[in-house]
C-alpha atoms as one frame of an Amber mdcrd trajectory, in Angstrom:
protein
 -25.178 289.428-106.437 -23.135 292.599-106.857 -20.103 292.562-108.593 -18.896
 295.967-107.901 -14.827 296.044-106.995 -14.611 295.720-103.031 -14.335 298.652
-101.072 -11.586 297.612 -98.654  -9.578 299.827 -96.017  -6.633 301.566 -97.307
  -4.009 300.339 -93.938  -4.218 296.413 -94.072  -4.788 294.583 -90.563  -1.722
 293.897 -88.826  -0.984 289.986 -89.011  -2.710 287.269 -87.088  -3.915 289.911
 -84.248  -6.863 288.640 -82.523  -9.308 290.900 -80.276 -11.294 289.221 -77.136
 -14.192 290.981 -76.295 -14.840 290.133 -72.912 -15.994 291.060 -69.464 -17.465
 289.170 -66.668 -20.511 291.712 -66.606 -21.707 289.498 -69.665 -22.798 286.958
 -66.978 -25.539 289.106 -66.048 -27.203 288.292 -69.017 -28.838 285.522 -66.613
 -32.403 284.294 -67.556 -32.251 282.432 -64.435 -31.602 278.847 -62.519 -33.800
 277.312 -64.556 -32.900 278.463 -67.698 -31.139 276.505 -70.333 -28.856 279.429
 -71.251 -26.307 279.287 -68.001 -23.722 282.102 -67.790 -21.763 279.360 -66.611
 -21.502 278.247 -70.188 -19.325 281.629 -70.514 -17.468 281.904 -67.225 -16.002
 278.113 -68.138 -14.517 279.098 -71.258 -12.970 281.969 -70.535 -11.687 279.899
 -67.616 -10.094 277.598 -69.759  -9.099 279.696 -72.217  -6.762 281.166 -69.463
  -5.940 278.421 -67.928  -4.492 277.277 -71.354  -2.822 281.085 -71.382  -4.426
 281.575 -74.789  -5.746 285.485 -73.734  -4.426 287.802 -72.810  -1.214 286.365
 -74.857   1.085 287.820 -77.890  -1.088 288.141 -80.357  -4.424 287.844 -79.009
  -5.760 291.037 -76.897  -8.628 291.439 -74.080 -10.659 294.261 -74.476 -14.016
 294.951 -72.534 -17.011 296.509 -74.452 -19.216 299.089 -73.703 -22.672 299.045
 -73.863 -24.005 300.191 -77.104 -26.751 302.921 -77.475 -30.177 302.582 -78.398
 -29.131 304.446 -81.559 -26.735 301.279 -82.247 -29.203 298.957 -81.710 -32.180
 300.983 -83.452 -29.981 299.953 -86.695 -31.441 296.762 -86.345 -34.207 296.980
 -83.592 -37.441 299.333 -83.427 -37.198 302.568 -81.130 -40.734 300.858 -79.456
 -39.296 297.851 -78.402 -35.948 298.913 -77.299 -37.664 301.434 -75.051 -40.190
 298.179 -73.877 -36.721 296.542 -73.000 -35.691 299.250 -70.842 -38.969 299.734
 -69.088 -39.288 295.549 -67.777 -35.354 296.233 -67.040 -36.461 298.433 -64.827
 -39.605 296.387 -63.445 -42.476 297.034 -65.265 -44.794 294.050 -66.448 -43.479
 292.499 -69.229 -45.560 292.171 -73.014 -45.532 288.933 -74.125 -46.482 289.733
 -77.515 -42.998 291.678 -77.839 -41.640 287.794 -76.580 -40.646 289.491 -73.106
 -41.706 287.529 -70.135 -41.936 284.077 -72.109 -41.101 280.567 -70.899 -37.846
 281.375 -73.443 -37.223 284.816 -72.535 -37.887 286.012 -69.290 -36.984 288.998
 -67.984 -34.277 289.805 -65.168 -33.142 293.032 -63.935 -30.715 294.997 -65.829
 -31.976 292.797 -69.524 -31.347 296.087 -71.538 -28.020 296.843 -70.028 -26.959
 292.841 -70.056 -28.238 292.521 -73.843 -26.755 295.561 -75.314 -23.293 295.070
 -73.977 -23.731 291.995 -75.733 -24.655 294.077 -78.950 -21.827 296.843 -78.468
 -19.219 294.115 -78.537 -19.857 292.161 -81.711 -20.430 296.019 -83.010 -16.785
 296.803 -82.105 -15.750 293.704 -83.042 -16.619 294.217 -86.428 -15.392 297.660
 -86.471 -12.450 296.324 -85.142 -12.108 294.456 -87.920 -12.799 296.195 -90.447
 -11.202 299.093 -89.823  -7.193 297.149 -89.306  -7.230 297.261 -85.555  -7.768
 293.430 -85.596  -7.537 290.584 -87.821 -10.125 288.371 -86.416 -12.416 289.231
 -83.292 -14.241 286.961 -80.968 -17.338 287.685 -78.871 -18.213 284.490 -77.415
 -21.166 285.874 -75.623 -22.764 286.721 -78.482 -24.568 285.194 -81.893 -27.995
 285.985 -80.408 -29.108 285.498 -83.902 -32.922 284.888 -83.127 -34.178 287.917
 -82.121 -36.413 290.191 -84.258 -36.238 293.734 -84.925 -39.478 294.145 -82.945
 -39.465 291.065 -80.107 -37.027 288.995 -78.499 -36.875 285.176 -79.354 -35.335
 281.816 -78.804 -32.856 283.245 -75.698 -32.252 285.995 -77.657 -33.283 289.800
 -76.857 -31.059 292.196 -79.290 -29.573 290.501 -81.941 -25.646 292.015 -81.839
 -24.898 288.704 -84.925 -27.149 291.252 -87.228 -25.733 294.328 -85.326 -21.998
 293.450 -86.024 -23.103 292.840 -89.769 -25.264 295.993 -89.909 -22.153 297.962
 -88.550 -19.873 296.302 -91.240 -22.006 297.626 -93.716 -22.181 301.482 -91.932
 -18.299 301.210 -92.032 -18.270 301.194 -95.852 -18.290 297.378 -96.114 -20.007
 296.178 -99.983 -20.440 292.120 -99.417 -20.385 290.957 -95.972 -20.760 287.084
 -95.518 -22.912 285.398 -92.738 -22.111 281.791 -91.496 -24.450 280.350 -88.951
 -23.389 277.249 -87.782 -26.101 276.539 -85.169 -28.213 273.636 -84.945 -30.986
 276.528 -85.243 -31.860 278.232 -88.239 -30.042 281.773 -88.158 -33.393 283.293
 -88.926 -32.788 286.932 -87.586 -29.949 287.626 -89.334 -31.480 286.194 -92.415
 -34.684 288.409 -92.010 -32.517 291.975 -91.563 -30.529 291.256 -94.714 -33.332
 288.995 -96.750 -33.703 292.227 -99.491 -29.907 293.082 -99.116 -27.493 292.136
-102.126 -24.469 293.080-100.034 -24.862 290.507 -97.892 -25.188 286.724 -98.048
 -26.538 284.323 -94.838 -25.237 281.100 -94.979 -27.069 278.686 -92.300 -26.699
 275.019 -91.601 -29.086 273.728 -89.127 -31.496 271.120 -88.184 -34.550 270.669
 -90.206 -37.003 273.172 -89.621 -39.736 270.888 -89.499 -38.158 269.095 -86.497
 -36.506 272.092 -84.287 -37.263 276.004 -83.393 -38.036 278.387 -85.168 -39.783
 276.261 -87.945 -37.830 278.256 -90.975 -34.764 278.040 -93.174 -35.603 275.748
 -96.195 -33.598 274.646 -98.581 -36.067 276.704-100.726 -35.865 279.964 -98.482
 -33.160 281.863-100.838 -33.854 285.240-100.196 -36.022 288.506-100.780 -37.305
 289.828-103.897 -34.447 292.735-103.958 -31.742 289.922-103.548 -32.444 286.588
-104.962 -29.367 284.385-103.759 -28.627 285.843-100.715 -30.032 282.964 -98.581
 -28.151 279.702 -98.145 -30.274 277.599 -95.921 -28.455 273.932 -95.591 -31.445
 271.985 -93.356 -30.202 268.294 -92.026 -32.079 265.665 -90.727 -32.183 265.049
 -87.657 -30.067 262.606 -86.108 -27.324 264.081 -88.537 -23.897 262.948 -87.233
 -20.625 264.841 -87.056 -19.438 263.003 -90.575 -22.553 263.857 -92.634 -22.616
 267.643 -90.661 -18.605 268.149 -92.364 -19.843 266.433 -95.651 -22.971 268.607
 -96.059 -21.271 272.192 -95.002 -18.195 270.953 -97.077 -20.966 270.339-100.210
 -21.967 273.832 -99.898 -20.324 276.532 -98.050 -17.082 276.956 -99.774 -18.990
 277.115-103.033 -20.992 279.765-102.000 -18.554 281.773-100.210 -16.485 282.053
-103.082 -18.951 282.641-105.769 -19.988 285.669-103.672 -16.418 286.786-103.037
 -17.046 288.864 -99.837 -14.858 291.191 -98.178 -15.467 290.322 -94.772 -16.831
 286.500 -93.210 -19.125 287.179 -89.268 -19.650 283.274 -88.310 -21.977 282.216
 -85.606 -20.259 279.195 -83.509 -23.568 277.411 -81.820 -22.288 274.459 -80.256
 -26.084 273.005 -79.688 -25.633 270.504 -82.994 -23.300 268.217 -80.649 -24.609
 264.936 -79.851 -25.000 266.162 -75.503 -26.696 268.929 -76.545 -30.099 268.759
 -74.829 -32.159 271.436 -77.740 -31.566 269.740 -80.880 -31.412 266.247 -82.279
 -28.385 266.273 -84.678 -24.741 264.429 -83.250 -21.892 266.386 -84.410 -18.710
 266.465 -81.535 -16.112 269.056 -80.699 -13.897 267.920 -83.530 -16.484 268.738
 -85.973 -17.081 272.164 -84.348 -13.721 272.964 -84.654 -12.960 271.193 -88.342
 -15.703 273.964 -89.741 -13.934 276.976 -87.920 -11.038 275.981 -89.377 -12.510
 276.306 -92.917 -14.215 279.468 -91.983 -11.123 280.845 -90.889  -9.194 279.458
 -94.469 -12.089 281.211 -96.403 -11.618 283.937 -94.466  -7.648 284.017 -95.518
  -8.789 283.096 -98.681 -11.044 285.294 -99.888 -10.749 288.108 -97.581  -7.438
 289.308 -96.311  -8.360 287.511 -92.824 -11.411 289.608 -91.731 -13.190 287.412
 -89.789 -15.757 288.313 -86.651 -16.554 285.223 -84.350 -19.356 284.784 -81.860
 -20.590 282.332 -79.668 -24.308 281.270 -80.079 -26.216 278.207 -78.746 -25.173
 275.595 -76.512 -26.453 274.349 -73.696 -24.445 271.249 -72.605 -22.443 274.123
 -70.961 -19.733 272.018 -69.472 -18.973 269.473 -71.119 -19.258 270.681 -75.085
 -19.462 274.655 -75.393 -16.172 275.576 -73.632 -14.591 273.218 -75.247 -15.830
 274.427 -78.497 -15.281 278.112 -78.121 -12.060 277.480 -76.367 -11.355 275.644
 -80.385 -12.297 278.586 -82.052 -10.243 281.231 -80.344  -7.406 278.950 -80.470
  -8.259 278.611 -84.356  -7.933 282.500 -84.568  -4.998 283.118 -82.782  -3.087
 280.388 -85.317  -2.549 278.043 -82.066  -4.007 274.435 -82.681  -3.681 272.279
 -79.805  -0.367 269.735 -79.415  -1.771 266.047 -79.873  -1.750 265.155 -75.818
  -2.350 268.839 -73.962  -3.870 268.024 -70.944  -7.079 269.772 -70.132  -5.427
 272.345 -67.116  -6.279 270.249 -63.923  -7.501 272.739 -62.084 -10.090 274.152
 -64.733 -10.915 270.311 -64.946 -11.708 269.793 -61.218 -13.807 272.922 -61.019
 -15.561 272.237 -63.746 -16.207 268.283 -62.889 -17.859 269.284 -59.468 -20.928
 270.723 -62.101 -21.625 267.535 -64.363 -21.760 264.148 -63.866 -20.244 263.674
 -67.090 -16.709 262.048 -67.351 -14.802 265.083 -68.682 -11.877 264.640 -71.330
  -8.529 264.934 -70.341  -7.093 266.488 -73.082  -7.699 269.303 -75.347  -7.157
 267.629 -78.717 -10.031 265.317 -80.309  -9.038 263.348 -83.421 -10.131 264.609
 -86.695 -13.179 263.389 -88.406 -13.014 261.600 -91.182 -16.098 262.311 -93.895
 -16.825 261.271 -97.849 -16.400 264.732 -99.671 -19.445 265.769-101.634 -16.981
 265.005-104.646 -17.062 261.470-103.892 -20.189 261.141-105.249 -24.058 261.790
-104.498 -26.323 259.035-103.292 -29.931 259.789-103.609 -31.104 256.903-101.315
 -29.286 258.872 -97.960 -31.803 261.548 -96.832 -28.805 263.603 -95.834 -27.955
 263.597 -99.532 -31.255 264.404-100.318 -31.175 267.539 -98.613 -27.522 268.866
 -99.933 -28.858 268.257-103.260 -31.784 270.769-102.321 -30.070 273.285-101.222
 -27.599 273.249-103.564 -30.548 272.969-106.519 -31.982 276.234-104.930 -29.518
 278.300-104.079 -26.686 277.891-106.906 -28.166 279.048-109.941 -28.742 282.548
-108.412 -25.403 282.499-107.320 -23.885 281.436-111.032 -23.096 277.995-109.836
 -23.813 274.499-110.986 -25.676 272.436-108.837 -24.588 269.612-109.800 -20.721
 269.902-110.170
């Protein structure tokens, strides 16, 4: 890994300000009815999160994005299929082999303009970011981390978690830090930076054997021109939210601060929660919002504060994800819920008219309570099994001890 001094920005971010990328034009990136990916997953958080009168507030600032060019998004994505984006935006028959018109992906009208305001917002997040305008920045309609630089994939069609990363680096960034906390393996993000020392991908996620897209071994570590830049944590399924804590708790820190980056971009899927109909692995909203808190501490920690959220899978969309989002901008903007706030009764009745499910009546879950990897490691548990094999792969190359 490089251990060149970081290259930092000379005016340092004012404190604790928080940027909001948002606009209700992101619910137009609408795959339709059918679709697992609801827009309604969006509109309801940003419901609540006003309702709670978390944004627009002191400290944390709404600002709408623009979309970003197809120079932007030819940083990550090929010229060819950028312009095959545009043309089924604008009706033509869709090419499968590029993953447009698929049972995951098909097209709508307007998918280029939908998908790259997507992109241009975790791009200005990170710019924002990086350049002292912000301290943290949120796009919660983005972490589209599966698609390639030549086809869409897995919900995804431009992939603005590799853009804002991508745009770090442009800005004079030198190690940029990748935490994908999806139940799915962060595998387009991992593939744009595989060969790139600057940056290291970080993903915990069901095991690839079990769930889509079938990658992110314990074993997959990175390219040939960057050995160590891959962290792939893979859980079996079934995983609950103790064992999720214990396992990212065995690893991340670790490798986070053996890399020593400048700047952390985290991926907040939601889909690893127990209602989540894509993935078999039982985590809860505590234990989504437990590991943004320790993203946001590394973040502090290790690098001034600089720390780019986005939103990811999910698809119990009202009774987990905005919830779970809702946690993480609260987590930025240094304003943990009161033991007892009540879930704002109108946001609740709304939002109970769209699920059968009983929906909690406050906003604060009790914390989870987990065996620290220090405790000890039992090689009879499976999920023990596979810390120990990630940690076996990945920490030599990153001048750690696997076994300490």
């Amino acid at each position: 890994m490089p251990d060149a001094a970081p290259s930092v920005p000379d005016v340092p971010p004012p404190p604790e300000t928080v940027r909001l990328l948002w606009t209700y034009d992101f619910l137009d990136y609408d795959f339709g009815i059918e679709h697992p990916m609801s827009p309604v997953r969006l509109d309801l958080t940003i419901a609540l999160v006003r309702e709670l009168g978390l944004a627009p507030s002191e400290g944390v600032t709404v600002v709408e994005p623009v979309i970003a060019s197809d120079e932007t998004i030819a940083r990550i994505h090929e010229p060819a299929y950028i312009a095959a984006v545009r043309a089924v935006s604008a009706g033509a028959v869709p090419d499968e082999s590029l993953g447009l018109g698929t049972q995951d992906d098909p097209v709508f009208p307007a998918m280029h303009e939908a998908s790259a305001r997507i992109y241009g917002a975790s791009c200005d997040a990170a710019a924002a970011v990086w350049s002292g305008a912000a301290t943290h920045a949120i796009n919660v309609a983005g972490g589209m981390h599966h698609a390639m630089p030549g086809a869409a994939a897995g919900f995804c069609v431009y992939n603005d978690a590799a853009g804002a990363v991508r745009r770090l680096l442009d800005d004079g960034a030198q190690r940029v830090a990748y935490v994908d906390l999806d139940a799915h393996h962060g595998d387009g993000v991992e593939l744009a930076f595989r060969d790139d020392p600057r940056v290291l991908t970080f993903s915990v996620h069901q095991n690839p054997m079990t769930l889509f897209p079938g990658t992110g071994f314990a074993t997959d570590t990175g390219g040939p021109g960057a050995p160590g830049s891959a962290v792939n944590l893979a859980l079996p399924p079934r995983t609950d939210a103790a064992g999720w804590l214990r396992a990212i708790d065995a690893v991340l820190p670790h490798a986070l601060r053996a890399f020593a980056p400048e700047v952390i971009v985290s991926q907040h899927g939601c889909d690893s929660h127990r209602f989540d109909p894509l993935s078999d692995l039982r985590t809860s909203v505590a234990a989504q919002r437990t590991a943004a808190v320790w993203v946001h501490e590394l973040a502090h920690e290790l690098c001034g504060g600089r720390w780019v959220a986005l939103g990811g899978g999910g698809y119990a969309v009202v009774r987990v994800v905005p919830f779970a989002w809702t946690g993480v901008l609260a987590e930025a903007a240094h304003r943990p819920f009161a033991p007892g706030t009540p879930v704002p009764p109108a946001w609740r009745a709304r939002a109970q008219e769209m699920t059968e499910d009983v929906l909690p009546t406050t906003m604060d879950w009790p914390d989870v309570e987990f065996a620290p990897w220090s405790a000890g490691y039992d090689p009879g548990v499976e999920l023990d099994r596979a810390v120990q094999a990630t940690r076996s792969a990945a920490f030599p190359l990153l001048g750690l001890d696997p076994h300490h």
